[in-house]
C-alpha positions in Angstrom: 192.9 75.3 64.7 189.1 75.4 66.4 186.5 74.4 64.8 183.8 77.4 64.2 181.0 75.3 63.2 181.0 73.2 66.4 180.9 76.4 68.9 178.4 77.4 66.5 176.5 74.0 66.9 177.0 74.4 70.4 175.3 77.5 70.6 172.3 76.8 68.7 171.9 73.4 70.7 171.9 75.6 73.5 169.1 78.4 72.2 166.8 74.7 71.6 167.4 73.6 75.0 166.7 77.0 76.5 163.3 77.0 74.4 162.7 73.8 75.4 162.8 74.8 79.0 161.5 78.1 78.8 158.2 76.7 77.2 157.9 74.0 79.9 159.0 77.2 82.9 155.8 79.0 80.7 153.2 76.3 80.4 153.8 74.8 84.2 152.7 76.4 87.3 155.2 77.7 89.2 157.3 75.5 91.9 156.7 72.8 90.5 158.9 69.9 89.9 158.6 69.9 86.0 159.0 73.7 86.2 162.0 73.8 88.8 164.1 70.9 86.5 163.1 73.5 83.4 164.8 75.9 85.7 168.0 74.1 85.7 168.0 73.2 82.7 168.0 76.7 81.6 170.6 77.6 83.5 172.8 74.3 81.8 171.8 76.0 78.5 173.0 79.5 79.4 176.6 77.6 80.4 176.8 75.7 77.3 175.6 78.9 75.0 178.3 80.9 77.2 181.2 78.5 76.4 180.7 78.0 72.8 180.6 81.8 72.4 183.8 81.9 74.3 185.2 79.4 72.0 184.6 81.4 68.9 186.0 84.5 71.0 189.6 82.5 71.5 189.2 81.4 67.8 188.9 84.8 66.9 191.9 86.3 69.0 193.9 82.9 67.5 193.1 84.0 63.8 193.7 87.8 64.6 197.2 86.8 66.6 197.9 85.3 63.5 196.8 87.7 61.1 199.0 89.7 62.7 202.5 87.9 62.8 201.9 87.0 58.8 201.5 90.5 58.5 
């Protein structure tokens, strides 16, 4: 079976990185190198948020599938 607590590492690993680089997008002016490799990295930490949540999603359908055929 999946492990919940790792997608659910993986999604708060992914809220701090998205912080992170939301603070930097904020504090630096705009097209700037620090501020476009924020940018990026934003975007890496929306990935990594979406796959985690799409891991607990297939956990969820596994436990309900099974839930199912005990039942």
């Amino acid at each position: 079976m999946m492990d919940a607590n790792a997608a659910l590492k993986g999604i708060q690993n992914g809220m701090t990185g998205m912080r992170q680089q939301a603070h930097t997008v904020a504090a630096e002016p705009a097209g700037t190198r620090d501020s476009t490799t924020a940018q990026v990295g934003m975007i890496a930490s929306q990935n990594q948020i979406e796959a985690a949540v799409k891991t607990l999603q297939t956990e969820d359908r596994m436990v309900g599938s099974l839930l199912d055929i005990r039942a």
